[in-house]
C-alpha positions in Angstrom: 54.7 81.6 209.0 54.1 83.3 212.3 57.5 84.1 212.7 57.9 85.9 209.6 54.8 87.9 210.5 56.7 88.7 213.7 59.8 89.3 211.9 61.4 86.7 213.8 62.3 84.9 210.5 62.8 85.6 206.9 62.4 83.8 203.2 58.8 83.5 203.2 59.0 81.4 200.0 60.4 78.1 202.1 57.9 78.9 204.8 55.4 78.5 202.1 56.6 75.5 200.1 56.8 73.9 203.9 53.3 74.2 204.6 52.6 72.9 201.1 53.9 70.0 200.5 52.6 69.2 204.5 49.3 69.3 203.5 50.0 67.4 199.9 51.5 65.0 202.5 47.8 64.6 204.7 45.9 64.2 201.6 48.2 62.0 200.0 47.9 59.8 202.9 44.3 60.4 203.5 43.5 58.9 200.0 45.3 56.0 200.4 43.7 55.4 203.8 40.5 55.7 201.9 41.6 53.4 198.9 42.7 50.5 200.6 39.9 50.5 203.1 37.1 50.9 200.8 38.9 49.4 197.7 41.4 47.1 198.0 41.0 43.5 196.9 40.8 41.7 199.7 43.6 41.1 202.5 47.0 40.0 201.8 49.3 37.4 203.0 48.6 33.8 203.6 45.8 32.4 205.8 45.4 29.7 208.4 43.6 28.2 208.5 42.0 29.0 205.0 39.4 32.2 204.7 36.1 32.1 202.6 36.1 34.2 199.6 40.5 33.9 198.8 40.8 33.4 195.5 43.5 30.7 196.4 43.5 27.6 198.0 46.4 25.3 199.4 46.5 22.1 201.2 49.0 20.3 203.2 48.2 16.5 203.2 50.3 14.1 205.4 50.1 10.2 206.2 52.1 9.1 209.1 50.9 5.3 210.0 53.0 5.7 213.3 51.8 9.4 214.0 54.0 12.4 213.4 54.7 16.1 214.1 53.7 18.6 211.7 54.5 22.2 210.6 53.1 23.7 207.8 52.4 26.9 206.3 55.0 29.5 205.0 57.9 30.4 205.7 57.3 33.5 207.7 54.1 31.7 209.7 54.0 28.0 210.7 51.4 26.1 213.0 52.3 22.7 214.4 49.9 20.0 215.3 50.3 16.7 216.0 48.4 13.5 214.7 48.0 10.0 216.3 48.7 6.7 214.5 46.2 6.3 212.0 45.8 5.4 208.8 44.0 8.3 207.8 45.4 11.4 206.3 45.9 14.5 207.9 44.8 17.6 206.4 45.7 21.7 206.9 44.2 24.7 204.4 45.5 27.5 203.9 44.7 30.3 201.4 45.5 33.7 199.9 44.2 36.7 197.6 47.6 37.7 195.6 51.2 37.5 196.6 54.1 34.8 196.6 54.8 32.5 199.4 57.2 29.6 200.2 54.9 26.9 201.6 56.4 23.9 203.5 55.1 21.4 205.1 57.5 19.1 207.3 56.1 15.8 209.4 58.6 13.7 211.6 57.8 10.7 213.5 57.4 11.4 217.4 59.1 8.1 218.4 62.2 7.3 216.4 62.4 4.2 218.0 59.4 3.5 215.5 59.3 2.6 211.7 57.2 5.1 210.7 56.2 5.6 207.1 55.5 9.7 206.4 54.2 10.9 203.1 53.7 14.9 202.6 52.0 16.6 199.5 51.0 20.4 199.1 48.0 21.5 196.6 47.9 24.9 195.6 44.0 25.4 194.1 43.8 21.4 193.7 47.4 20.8 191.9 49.9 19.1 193.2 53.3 21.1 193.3 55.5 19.3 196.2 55.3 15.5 197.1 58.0 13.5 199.2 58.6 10.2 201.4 60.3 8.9 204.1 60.9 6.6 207.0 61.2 9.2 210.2 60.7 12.3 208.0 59.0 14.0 205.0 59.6 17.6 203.7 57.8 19.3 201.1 58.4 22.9 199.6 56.8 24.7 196.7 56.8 28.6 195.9 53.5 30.1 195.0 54.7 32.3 191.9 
């Protein structure tokens, strides 16, 4: 616009529609700033370990009488932990507002000179939607949609 003042440039018109649509542009953005930070319901993606106040819960459950390896979570983020021989079950949460997620869960024995008995499951809000069995490995998947 100063340029046309100057006579430096012409077609006011496009100088115009520039600045325009540049500010539609700030307040277009500066409402969505506003919307999703006052809001929004709640964060997305999944969380692990689980948050309070998700409106979803899962649950990886493994047994591994000889101890195992574990990952678990989804696809795009998985934690690994290990667990000693025990009888006991092993347990990871996880939760999430809205969205769809491939959970997995995958435990092998750390000693495959060792007959190791491994069982995976993986709850989503207290149902069961992946179970599995095996002697040095057990893999469970289940989609969240």
């Amino acid at each position: 616009m100063t340029k046309i003042k100057k006579g430096e440039a012409d077609k006011k018109g496009m100088g115009i529609a520039g600045l325009a649509l540049s500010i539609a542009g700030l307040l277009a953005a500066g409402g969505l700033l506003v919307y999703t930070s006052f809001f929004a319901t709640g964060e997305s993606g999944l969380h692990i370990p689980a948050v309070a106040g998700d409106k979803n819960t899962v649950e990886f459950v493994v047994s591994a009488s000889g101890g195992a390896t574990i990952r678990f979570g989804s696809l795009n983020d998985q934690r690994t932990e290990t667990t000693p021989a025990s009888t006991d079950e092993w347990r990871g949460t996880a939760s999430f507002n809205s969205g769809d997620y491939l959970l997995t869960v995958t435990a092998d024995t750390r000693n495959s000179s060792v007959s190791n008995q491994i069982a995976c499951t993986i709850l989503v809000n207290g149902q069961k939607v992946a179970e599995n069995k095996g002697q040095t490995i057990a893999l469970c998947t289940a989609g969240t949609g």
